[in-house]
Biopython code that builds the backbone (N, CA, C, O; Angstrom):
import numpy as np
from Bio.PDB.StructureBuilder import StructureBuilder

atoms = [
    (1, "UNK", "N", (25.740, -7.744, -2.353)),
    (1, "UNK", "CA", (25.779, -6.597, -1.473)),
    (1, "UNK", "C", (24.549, -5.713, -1.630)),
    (1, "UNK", "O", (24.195, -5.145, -0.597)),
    (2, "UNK", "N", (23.630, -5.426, -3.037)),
    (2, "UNK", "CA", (22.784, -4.904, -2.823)),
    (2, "UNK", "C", (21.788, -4.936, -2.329)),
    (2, "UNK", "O", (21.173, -3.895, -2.098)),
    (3, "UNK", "N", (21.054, -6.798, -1.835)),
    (3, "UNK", "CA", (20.478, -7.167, -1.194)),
    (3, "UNK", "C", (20.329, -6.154, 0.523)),
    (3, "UNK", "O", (19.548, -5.319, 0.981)),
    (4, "UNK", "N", (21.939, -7.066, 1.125)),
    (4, "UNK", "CA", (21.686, -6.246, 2.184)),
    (4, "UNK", "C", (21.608, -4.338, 2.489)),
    (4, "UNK", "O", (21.175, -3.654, 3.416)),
    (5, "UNK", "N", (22.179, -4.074, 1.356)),
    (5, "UNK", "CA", (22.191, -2.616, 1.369)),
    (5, "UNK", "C", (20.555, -2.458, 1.377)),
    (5, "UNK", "O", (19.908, -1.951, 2.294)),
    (6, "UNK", "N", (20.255, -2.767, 0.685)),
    (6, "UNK", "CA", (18.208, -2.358, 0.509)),
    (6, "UNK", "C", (17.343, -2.789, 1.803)),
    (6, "UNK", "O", (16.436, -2.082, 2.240)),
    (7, "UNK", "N", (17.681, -3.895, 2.308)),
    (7, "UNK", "CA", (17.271, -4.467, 3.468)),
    (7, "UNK", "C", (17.514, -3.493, 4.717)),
    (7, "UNK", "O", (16.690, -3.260, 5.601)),
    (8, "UNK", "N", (18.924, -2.924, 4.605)),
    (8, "UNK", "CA", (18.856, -1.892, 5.675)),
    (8, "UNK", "C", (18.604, -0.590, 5.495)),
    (8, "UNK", "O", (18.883, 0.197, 6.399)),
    (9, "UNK", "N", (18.164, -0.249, 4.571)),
    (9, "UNK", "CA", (17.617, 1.518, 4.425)),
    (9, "UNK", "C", (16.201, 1.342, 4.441)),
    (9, "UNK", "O", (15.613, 2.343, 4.852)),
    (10, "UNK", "N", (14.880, -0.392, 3.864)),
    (10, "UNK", "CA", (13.652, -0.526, 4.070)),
    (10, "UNK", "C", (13.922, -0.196, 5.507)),
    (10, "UNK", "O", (13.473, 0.836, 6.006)),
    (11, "UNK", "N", (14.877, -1.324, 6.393)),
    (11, "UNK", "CA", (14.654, -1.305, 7.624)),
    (11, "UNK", "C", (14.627, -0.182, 8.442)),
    (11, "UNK", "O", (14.142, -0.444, 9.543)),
    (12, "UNK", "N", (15.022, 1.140, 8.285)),
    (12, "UNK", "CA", (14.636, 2.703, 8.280)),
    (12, "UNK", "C", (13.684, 3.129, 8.373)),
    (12, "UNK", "O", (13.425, 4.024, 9.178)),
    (13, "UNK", "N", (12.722, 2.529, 7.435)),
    (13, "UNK", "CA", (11.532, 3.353, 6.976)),
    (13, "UNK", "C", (10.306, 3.079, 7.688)),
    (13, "UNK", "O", (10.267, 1.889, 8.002)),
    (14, "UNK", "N", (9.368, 3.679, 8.035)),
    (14, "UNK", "CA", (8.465, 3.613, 8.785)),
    (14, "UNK", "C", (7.723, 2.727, 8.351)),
    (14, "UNK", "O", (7.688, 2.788, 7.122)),
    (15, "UNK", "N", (6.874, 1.624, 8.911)),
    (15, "UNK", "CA", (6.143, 0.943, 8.459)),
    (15, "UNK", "C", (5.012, 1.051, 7.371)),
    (15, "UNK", "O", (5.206, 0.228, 6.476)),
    (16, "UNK", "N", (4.453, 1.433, 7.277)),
    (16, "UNK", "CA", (3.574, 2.308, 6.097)),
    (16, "UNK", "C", (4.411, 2.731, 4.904)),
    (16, "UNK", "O", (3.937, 3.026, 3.806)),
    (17, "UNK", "N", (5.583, 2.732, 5.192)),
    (17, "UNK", "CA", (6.373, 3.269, 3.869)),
    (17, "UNK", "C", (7.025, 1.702, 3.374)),
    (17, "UNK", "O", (6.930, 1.349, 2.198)),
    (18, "UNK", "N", (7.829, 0.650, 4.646)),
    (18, "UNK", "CA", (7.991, -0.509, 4.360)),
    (18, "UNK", "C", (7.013, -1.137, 3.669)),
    (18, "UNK", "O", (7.520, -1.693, 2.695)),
    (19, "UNK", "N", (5.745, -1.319, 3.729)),
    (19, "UNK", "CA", (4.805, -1.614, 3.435)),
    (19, "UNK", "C", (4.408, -1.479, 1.801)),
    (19, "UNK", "O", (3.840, -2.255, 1.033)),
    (20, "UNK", "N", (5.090, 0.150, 1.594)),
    (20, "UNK", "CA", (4.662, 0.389, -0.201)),
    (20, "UNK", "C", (5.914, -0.320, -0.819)),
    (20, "UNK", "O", (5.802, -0.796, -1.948)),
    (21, "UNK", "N", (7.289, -0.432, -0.035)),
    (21, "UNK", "CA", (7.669, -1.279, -0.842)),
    (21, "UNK", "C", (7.567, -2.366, -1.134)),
    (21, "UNK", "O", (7.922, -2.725, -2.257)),
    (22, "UNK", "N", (6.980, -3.368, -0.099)),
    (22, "UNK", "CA", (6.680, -4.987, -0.193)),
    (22, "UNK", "C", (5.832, -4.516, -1.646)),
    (22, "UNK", "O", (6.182, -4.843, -2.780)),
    (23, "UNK", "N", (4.741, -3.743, -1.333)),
    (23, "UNK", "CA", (3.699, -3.389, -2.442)),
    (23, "UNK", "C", (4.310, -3.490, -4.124)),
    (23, "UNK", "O", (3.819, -4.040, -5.110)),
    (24, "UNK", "N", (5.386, -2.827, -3.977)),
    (24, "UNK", "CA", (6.414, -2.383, -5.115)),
    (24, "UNK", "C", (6.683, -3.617, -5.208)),
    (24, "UNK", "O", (5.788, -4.283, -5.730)),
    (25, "UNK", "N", (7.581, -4.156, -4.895)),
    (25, "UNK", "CA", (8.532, -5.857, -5.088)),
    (25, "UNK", "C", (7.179, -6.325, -5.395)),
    (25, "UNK", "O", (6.925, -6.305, -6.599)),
    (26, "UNK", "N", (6.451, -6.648, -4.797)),
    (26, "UNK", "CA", (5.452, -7.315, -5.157)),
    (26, "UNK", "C", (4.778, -7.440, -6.726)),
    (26, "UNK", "O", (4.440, -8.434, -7.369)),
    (27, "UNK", "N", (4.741, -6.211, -6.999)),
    (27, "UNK", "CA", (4.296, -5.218, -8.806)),
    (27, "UNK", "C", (5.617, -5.949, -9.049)),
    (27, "UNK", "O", (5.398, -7.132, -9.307)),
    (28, "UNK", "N", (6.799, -5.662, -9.052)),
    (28, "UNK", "CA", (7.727, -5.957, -10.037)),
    (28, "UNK", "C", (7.585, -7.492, -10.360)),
    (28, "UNK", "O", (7.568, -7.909, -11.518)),
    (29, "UNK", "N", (7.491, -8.249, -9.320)),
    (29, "UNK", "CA", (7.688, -9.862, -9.299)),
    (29, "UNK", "C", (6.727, -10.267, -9.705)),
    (29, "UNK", "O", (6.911, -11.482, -9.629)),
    (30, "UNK", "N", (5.754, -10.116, -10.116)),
    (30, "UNK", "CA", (3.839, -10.512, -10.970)),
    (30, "UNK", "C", (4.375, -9.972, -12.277)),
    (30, "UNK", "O", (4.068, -10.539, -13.326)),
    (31, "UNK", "N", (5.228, -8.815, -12.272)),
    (31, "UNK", "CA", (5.727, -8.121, -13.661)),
    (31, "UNK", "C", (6.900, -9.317, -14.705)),
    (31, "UNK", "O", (6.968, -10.078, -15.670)),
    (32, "UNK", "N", (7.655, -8.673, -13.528)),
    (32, "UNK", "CA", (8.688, -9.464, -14.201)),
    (32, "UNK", "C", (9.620, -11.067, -13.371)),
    (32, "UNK", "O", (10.573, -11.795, -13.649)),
    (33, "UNK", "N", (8.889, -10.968, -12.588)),
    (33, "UNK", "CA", (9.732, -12.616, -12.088)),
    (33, "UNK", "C", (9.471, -13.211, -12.069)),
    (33, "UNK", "O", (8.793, -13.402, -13.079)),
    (34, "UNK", "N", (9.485, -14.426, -11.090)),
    (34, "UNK", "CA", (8.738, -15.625, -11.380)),
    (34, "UNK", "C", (7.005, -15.806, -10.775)),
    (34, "UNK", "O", (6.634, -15.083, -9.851)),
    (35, "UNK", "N", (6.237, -16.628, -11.280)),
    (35, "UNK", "CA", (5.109, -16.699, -10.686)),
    (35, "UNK", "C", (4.977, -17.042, -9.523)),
    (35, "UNK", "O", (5.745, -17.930, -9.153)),
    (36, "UNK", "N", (4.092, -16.554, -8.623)),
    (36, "UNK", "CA", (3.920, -16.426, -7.011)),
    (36, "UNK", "C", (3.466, -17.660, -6.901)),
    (36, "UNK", "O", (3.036, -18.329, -7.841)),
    (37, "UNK", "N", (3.558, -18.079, -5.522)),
    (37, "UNK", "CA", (2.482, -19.052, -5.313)),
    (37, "UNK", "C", (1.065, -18.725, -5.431)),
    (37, "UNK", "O", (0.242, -19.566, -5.792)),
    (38, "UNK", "N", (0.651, -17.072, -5.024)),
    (38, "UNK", "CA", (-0.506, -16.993, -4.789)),
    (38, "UNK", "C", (-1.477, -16.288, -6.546)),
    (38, "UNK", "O", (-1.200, -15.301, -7.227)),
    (39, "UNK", "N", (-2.538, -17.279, -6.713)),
    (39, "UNK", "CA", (-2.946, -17.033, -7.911)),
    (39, "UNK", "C", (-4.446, -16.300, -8.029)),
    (39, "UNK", "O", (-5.617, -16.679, -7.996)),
    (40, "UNK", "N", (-3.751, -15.063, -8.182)),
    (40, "UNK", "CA", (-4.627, -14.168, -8.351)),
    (40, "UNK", "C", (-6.060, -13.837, -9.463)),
    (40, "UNK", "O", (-7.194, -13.362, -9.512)),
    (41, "UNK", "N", (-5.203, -14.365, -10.080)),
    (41, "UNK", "CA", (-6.918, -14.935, -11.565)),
    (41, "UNK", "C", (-8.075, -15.529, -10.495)),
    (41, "UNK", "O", (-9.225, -15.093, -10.554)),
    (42, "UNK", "N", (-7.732, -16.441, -9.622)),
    (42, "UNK", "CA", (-8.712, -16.874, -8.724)),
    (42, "UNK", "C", (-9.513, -16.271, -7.755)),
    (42, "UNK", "O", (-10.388, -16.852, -7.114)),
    (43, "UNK", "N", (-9.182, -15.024, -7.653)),
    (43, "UNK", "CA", (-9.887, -14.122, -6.573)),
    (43, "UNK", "C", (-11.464, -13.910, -7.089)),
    (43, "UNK", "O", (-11.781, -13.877, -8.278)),
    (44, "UNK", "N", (-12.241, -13.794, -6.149)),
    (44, "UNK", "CA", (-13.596, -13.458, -6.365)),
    (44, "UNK", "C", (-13.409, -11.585, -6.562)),
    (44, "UNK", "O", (-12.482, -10.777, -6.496)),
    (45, "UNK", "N", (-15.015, -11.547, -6.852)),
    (45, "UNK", "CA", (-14.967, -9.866, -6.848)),
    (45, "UNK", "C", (-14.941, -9.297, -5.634)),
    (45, "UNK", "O", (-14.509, -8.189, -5.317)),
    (46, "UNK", "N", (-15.554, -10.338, -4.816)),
    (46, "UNK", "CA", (-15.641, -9.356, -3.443)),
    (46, "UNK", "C", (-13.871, -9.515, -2.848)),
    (46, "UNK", "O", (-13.236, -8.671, -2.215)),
    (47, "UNK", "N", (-13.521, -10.555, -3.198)),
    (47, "UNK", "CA", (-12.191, -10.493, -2.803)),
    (47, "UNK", "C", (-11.302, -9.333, -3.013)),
    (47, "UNK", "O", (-10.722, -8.756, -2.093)),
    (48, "UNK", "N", (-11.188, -8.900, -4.718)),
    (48, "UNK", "CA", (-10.349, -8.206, -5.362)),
    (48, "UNK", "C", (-11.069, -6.989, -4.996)),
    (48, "UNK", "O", (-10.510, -6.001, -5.471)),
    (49, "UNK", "N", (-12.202, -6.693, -4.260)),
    (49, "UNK", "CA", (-12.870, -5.347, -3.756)),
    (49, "UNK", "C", (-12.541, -4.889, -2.951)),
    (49, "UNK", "O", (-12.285, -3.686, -3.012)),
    (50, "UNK", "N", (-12.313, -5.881, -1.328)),
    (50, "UNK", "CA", (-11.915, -5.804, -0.185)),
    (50, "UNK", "C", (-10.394, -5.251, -0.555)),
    (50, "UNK", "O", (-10.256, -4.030, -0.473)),
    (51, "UNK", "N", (-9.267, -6.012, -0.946)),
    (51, "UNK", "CA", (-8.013, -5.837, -1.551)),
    (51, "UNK", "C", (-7.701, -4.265, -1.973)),
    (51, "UNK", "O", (-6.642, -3.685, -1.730)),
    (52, "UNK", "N", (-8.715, -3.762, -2.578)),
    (52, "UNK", "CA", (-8.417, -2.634, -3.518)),
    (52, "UNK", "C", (-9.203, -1.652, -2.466)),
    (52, "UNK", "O", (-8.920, -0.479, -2.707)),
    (53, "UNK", "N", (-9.970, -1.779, -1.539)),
    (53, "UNK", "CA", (-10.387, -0.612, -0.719)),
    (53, "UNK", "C", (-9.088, -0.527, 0.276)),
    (53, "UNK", "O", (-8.729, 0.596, 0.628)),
    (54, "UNK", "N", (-8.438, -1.571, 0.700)),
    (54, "UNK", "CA", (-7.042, -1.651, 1.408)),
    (54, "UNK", "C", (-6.347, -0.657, 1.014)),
    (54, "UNK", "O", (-6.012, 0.187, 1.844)),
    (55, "UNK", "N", (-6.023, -0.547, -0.164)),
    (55, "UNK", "CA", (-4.804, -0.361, -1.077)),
    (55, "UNK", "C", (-5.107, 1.213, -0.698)),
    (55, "UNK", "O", (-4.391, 1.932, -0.001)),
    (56, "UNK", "N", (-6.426, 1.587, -1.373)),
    (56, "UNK", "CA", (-6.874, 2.746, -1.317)),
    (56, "UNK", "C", (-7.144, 3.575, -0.118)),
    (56, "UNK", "O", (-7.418, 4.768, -0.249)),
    (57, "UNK", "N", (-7.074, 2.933, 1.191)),
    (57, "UNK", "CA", (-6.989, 3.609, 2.140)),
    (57, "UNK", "C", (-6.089, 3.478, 3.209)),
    (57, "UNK", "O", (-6.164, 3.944, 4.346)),
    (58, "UNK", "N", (-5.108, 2.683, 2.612)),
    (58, "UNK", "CA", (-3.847, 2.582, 2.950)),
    (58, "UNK", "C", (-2.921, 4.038, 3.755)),
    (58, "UNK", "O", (-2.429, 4.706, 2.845)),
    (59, "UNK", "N", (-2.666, 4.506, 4.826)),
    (59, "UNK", "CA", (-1.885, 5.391, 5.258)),
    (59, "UNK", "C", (-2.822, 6.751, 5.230)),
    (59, "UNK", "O", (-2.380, 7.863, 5.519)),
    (60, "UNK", "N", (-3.589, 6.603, 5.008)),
    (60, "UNK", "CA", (-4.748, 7.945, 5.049)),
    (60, "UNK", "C", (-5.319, 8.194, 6.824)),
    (60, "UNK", "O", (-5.999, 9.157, 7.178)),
    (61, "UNK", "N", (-4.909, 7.233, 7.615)),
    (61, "UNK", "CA", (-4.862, 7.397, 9.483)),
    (61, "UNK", "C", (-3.774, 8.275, 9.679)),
    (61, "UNK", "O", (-3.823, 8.980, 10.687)),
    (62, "UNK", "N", (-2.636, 8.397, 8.797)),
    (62, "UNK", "CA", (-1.649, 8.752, 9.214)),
    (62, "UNK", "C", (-1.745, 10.605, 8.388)),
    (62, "UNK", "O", (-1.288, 11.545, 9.038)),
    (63, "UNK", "N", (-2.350, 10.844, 7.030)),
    (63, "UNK", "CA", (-2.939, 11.956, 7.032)),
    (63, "UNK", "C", (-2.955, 13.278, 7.695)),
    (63, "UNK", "O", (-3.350, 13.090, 8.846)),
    (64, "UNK", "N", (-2.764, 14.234, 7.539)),
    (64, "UNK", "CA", (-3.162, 15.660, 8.431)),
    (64, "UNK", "C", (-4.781, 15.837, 7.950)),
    (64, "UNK", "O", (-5.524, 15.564, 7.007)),
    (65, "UNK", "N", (-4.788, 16.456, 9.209)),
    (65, "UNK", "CA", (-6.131, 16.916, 8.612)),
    (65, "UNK", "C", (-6.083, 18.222, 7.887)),
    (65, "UNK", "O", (-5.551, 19.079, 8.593)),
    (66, "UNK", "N", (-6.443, 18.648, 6.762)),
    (66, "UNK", "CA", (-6.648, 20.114, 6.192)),
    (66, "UNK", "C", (-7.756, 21.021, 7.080)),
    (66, "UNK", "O", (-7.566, 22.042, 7.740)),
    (67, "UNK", "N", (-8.599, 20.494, 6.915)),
    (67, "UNK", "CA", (-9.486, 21.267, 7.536)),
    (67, "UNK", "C", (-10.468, 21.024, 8.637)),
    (67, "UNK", "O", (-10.588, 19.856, 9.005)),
    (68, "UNK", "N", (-11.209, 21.971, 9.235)),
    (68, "UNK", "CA", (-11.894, 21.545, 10.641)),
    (68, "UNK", "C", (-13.532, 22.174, 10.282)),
    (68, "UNK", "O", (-13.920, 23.102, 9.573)),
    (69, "UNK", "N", (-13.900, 21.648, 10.733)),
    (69, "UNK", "CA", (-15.616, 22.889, 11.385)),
    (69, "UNK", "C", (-16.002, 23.866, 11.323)),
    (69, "UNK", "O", (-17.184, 24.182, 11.190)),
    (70, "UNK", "N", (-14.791, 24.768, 11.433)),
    (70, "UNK", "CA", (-14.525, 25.932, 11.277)),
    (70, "UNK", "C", (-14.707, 26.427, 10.111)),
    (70, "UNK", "O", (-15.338, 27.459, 9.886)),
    (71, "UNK", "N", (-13.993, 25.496, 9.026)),
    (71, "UNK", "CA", (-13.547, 26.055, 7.655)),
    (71, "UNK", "C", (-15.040, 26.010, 6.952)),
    (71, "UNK", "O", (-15.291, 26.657, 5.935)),
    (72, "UNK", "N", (-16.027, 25.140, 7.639)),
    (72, "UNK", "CA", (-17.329, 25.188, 7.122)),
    (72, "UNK", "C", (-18.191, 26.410, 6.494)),
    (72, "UNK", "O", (-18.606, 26.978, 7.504)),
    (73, "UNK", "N", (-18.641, 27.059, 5.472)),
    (73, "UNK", "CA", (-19.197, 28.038, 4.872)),
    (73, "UNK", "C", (-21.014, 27.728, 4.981)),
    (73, "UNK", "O", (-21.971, 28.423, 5.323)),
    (74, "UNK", "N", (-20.940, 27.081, 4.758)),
    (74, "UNK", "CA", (-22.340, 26.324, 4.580)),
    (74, "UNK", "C", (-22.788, 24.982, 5.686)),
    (74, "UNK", "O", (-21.818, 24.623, 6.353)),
    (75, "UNK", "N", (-23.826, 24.355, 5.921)),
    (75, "UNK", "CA", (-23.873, 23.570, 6.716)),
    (75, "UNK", "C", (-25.505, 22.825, 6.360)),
    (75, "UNK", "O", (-26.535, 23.470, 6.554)),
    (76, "UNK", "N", (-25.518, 21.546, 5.879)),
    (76, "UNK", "CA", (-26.424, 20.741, 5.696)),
    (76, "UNK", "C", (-27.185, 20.215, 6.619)),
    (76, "UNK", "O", (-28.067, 19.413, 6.310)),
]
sb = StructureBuilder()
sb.init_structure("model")
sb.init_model(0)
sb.init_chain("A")
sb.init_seg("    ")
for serial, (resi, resn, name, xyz) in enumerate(atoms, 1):
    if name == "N":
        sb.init_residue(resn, " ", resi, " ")
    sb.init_atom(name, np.array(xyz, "f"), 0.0, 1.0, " ", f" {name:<3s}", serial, name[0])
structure = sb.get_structure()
């Protein structure tokens, strides 16, 4: 039952949020479950670079903006 219980409250969540959990399951199962098919020791650098600028700019479209043009004091 907890299966489907989790399946339908991800299925709730906005994509970007579905998304950190695949992210999550994902961490736990490299952690603690079984080995993936996909073998990550094998990644190049540019691979594991591309990967990690993802990660890192992951949901930052979705962002407010703080500030504008306006808030500018100075100007280069």
């Amino acid at each position: 039952m907890q299966l489907d219980e989790l399946i339908t409250k991800v299925s709730r969540l906005p994509p970007s949020r579905q998304q950190e959990v695949i992210d999550f399951v994902t961490f736990l199962e490299q952690r603690y479950g079984t080995v993936s098919n996909h073998d990550h020791a094998d990644w190049s650098g540019a691979q594991f670079e591309i990967m990690s600028a993802e990660q890192a700019m992951r949901g930052l479209e979705e962002e407010p903006e703080l500030y504008s043009d306006d808030d500018l004091k100075e100007r280069w």
